[in-house]
Backbone atoms as SQL, in Angstrom:
CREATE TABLE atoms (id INTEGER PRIMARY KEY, chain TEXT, resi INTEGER, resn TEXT, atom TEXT, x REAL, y REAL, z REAL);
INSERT INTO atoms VALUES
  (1, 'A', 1, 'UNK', 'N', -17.648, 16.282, -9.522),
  (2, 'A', 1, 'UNK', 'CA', -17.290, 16.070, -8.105),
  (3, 'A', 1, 'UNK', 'C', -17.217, 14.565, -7.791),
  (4, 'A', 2, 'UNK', 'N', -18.158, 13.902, -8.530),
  (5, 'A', 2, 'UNK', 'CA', -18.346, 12.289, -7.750),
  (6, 'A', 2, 'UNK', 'C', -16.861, 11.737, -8.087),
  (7, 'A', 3, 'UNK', 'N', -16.566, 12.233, -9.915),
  (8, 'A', 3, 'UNK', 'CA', -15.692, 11.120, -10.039),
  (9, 'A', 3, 'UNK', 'C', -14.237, 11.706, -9.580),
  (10, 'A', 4, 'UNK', 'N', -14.378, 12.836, -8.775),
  (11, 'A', 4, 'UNK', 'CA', -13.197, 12.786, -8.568),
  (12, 'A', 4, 'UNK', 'C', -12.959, 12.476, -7.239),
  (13, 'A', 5, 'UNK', 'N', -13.664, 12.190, -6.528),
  (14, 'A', 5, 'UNK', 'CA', -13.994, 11.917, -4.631),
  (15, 'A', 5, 'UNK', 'C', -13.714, 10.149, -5.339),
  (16, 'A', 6, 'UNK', 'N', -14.212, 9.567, -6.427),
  (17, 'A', 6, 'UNK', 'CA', -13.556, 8.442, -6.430),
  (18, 'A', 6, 'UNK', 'C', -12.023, 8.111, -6.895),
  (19, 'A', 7, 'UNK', 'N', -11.961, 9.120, -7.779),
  (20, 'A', 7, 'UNK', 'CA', -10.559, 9.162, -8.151),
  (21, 'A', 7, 'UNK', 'C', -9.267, 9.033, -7.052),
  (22, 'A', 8, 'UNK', 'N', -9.862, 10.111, -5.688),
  (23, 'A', 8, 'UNK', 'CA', -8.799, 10.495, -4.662),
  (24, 'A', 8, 'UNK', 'C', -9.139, 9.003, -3.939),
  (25, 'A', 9, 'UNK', 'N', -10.322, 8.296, -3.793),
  (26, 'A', 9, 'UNK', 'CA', -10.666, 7.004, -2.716),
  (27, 'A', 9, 'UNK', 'C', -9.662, 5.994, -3.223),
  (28, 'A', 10, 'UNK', 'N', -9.734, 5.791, -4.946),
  (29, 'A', 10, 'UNK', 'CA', -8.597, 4.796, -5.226),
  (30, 'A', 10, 'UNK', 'C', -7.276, 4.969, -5.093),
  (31, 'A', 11, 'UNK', 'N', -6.531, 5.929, -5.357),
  (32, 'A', 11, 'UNK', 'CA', -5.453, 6.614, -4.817),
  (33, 'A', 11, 'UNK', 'C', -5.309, 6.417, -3.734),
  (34, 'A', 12, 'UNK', 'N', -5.945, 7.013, -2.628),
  (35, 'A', 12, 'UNK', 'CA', -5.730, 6.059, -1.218),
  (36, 'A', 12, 'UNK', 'C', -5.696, 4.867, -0.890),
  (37, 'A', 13, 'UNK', 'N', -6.399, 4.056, -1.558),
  (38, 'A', 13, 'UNK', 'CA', -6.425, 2.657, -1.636),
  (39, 'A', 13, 'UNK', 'C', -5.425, 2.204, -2.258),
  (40, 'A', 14, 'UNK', 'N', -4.542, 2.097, -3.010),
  (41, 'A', 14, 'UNK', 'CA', -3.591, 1.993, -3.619),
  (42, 'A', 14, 'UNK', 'C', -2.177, 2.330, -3.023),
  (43, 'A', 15, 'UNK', 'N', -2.488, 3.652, -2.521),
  (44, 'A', 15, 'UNK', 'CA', -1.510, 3.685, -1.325),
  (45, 'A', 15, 'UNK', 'C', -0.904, 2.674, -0.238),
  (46, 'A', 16, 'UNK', 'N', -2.347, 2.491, 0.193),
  (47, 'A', 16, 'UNK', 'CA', -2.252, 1.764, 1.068),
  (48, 'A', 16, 'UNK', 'C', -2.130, 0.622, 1.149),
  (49, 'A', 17, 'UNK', 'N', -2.328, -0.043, 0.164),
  (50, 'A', 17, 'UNK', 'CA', -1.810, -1.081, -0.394),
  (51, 'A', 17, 'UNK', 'C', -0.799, -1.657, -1.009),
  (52, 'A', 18, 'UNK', 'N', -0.262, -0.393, -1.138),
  (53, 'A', 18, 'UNK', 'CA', 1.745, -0.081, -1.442),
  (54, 'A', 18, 'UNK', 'C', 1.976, -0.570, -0.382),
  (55, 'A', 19, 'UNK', 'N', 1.955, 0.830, 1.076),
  (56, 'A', 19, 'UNK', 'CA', 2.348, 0.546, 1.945),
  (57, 'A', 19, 'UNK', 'C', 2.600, -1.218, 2.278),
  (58, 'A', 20, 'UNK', 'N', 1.218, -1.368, 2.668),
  (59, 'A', 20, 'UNK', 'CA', 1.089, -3.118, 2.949),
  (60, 'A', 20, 'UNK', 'C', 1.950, -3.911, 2.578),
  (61, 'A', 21, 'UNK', 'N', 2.373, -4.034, 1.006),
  (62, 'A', 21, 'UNK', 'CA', 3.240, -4.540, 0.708),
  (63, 'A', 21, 'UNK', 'C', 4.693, -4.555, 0.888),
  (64, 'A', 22, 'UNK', 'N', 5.506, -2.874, 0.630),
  (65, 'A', 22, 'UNK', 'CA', 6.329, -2.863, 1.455),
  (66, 'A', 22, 'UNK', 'C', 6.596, -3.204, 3.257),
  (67, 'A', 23, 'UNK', 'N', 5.876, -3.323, 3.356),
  (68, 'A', 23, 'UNK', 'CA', 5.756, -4.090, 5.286),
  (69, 'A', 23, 'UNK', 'C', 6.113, -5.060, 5.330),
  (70, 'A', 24, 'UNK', 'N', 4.942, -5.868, 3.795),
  (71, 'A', 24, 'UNK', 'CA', 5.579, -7.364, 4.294),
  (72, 'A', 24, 'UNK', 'C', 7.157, -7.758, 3.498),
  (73, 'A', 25, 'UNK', 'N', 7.508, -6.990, 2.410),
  (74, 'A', 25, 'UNK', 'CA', 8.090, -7.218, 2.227),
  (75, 'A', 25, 'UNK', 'C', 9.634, -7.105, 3.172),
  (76, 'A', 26, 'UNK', 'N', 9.780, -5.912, 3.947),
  (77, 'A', 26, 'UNK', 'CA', 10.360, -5.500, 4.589),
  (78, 'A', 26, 'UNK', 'C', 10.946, -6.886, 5.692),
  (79, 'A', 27, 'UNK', 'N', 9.589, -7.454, 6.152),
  (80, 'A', 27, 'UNK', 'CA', 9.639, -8.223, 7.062),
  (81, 'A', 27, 'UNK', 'C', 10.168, -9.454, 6.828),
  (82, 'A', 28, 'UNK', 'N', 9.667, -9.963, 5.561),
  (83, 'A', 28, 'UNK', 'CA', 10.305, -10.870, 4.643),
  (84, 'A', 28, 'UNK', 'C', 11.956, -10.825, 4.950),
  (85, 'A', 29, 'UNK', 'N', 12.134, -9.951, 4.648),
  (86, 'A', 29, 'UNK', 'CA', 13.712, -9.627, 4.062),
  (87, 'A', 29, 'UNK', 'C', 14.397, -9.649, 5.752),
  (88, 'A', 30, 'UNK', 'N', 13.949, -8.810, 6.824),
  (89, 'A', 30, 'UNK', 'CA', 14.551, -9.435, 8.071),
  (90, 'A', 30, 'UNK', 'C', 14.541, -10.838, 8.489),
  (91, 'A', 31, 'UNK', 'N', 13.153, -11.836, 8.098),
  (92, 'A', 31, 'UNK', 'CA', 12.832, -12.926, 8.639),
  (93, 'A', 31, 'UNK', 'C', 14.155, -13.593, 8.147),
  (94, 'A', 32, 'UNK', 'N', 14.035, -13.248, 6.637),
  (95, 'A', 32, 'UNK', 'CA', 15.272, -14.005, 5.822),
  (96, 'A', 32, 'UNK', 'C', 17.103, -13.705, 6.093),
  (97, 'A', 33, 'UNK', 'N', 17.110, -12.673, 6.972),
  (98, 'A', 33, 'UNK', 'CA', 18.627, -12.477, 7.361),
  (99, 'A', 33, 'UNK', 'C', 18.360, -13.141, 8.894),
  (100, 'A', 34, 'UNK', 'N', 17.741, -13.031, 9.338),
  (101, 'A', 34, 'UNK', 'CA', 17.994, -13.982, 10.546),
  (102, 'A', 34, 'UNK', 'C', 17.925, -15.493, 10.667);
């Protein structure tokens, strides 16, 4: 059970840290067409 409640915590974390990146990248890429 433990290691898999950590397994799913890094997975989320990782996610979310995708996400993050696509954001800034996203933003990047408008800052840079305007």
């Amino acid at each position: 059970m433990c290691e898999s409640i950590s397994i799913a915590l890094k997975s989320l974390l990782i996610l979310r840290a995708f996400r993050l990146c696509m954001k800034h990248i996203s933003i990047r890429r408008k800052s840079a067409f305007h």
